[in-house]
N, C-alpha and C positions, 0 to 999 in steps of 0.2 A: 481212689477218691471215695469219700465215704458216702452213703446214697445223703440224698436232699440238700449236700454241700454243693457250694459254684466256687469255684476258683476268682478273685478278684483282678487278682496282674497285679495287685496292689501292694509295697514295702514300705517299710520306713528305713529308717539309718538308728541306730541306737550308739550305748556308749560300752560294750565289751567290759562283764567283770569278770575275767579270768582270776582264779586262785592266787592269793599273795601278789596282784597288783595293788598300784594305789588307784584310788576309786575317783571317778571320771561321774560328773552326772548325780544324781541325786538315785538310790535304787526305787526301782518298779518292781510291785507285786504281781504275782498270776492267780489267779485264781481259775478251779475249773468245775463249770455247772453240774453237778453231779445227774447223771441220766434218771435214775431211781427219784430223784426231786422232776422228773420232767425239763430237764435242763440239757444245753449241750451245747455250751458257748464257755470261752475265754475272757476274764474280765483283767484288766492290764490298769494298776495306780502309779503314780510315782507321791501320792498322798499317804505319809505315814497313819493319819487320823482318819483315812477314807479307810484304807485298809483294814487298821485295826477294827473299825466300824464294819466293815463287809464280814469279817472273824467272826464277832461278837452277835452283833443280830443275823446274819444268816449261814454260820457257820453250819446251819443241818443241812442247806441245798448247794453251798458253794467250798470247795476242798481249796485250802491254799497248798499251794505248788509249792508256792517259792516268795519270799519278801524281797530277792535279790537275783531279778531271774535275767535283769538289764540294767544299763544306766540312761535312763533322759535328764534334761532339765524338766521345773516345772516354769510355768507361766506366773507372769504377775498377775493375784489375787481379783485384783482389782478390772484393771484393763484387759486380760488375757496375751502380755504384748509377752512375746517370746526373746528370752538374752540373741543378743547379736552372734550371725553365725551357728543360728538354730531355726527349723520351724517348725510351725504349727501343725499339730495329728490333734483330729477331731474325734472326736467321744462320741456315737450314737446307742442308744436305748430303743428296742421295739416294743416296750410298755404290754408286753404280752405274758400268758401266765410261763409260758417257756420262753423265759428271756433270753435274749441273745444281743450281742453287744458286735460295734462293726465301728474300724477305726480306719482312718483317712486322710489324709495329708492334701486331698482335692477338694478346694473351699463349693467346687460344683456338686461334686459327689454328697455335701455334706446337707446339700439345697435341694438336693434332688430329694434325701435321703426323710427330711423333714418335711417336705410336700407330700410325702409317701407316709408321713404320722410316725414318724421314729422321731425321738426327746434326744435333744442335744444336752453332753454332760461335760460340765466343763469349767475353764475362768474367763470372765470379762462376756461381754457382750457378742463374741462370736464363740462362747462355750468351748475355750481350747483346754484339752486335757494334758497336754504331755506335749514338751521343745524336743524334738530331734535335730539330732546332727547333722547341718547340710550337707 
C-alpha cells in the first residue's frame, strides 16, 4: 500500500470492454493526477464533453490513461435517475490544490463525505456521476 493511501472496502460493478466485444455501457475515461503537478488521484467520466474538457484545460496536471478503460451507463441529465437495473456511484471533489477525487456507491458515505467539505460532482440533485451494473 502506497504511504498516506487507506483502503476503502469499497467496488462498484462496471461493464467489461474486452478487445473485439460489442460494447456494453457508454465508455469511461481515467485520468491520472500527475505527482510533478502536486497530484495523485484517479478521475473516472463516462462524459465524453467532460473528458475531452479535462484533456484540454488541464492536460499539463492530469495524464489520460485511457478514453475506454470501462463501461457504465450515464445518469439522466436532469434528474440524476439511473436506467433500470443500474446504480448510482457518487462523484466527490476535495476542492484542494492536490485534488483528489473518491467515488461511492453509499448515498451515506457520500453525506458523510460533503459534511467533511468534499463538492459533490455529478447529475440531478443527488450529483450522480456514473450507473453501474447491479
Amino acid at each position: 500500500m502506497l504511504s498516506g493511501w487507506t483502503r476503502t472496502g469499497e467496488s462498484w460493478n462496471v461493464f467489461a470492454r474486452p478487445a473485439g466485444a460489442l460494447p456494453r455501457g457508454t465508455p469511461v475515461c481515467r485520468f491520472y493526477g500527475r505527482p510533478e503537478a502536486g497530484l495523485d488521484s484517479h478521475f473516472y467520466s463516462g462524459s465524453t464533453t467532460e473528458c475531452a474538457a479535462v484533456a484540454t484545460r488541464f492536460g499539463a496536471a492530469w495524464l489520460l490513461e485511457s478514453m475506454d478503460v470501462f463501461g457504465a451507463q450515464l445518469p439522466d441529465v436532469t434528474s440524476g435517475a439511473c436506467p433500470l437495473f443500474t446504480s448510482p456511484v457518487y462523484r466527490l471533489y476535495n476542492n484542494r490544490a492536490d485534488a483528489n477525487h473518491r467515488f461511492t456507491t453509499s448515498l451515506a458515505v457520500r453525506q458523510d463525505m460533503i459534511a467533511r467539505g468534499w463538492i459533490a460532482e455529478g447529475y440531478g440533485p443527488d450529483a450522480v456521476a456514473l450507473c453501474a451494473p447491479s
